[in-house]
N, C-alpha and C positions, 0 to 999 in steps of 0.2 A: 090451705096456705095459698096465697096471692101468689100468682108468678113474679110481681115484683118482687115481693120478701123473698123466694128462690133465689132469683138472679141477685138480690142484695147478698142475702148469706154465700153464695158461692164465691161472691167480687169479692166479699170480707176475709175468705177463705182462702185464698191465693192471693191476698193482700199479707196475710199474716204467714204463710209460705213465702211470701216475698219473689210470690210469680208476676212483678209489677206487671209486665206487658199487656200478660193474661187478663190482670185483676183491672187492669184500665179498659179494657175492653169489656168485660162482665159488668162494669159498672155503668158504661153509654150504654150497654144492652138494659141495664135497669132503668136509669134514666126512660126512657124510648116507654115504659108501664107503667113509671111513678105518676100518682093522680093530685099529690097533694106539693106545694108549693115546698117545703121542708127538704121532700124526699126527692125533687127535683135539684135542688140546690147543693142536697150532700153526696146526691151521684155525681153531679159535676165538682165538684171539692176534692171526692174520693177519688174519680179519673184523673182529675190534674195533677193531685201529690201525686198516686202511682208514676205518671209519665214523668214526675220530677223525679222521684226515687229511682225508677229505673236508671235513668243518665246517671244519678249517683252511683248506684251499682258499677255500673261500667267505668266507669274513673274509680272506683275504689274508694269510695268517701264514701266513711258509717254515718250514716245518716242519723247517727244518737249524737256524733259529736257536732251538726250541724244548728249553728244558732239559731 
């Protein structure tokens, strides 16, 4: 297994533990190995919601009732 796909599946993993902080950081770590244009673009996607989600977190807004 790619050390990207590693660091991909772990940012996913703490994304879905809802460790935003963590999972936005595991994912510029991905970024940083991703080789293919795709897997560039959905590491920075993935980093960005998390650091949106986290601030949701912190105010208390579920982020499902978010339009």
């Amino acid at each position: 297994m790619s050390t990207y796909r590693k660091l991909a599946e772990q940012a996913a993993q703490l994304e879905r533990e809802q460790c935003y902080y963590q999972a936005a950081e595991a994912w510029e770590q991905a970024y940083q190995w991703a080789c293919q244009l795709e897997n560039l673009l959905w590491c920075k996607l993935r980093a960005d919601f998390c650091r949106h989600a986290r601030r949701w977190v912190e105010r208390g807004i579920n982020r499902q009732h978010v339009a």
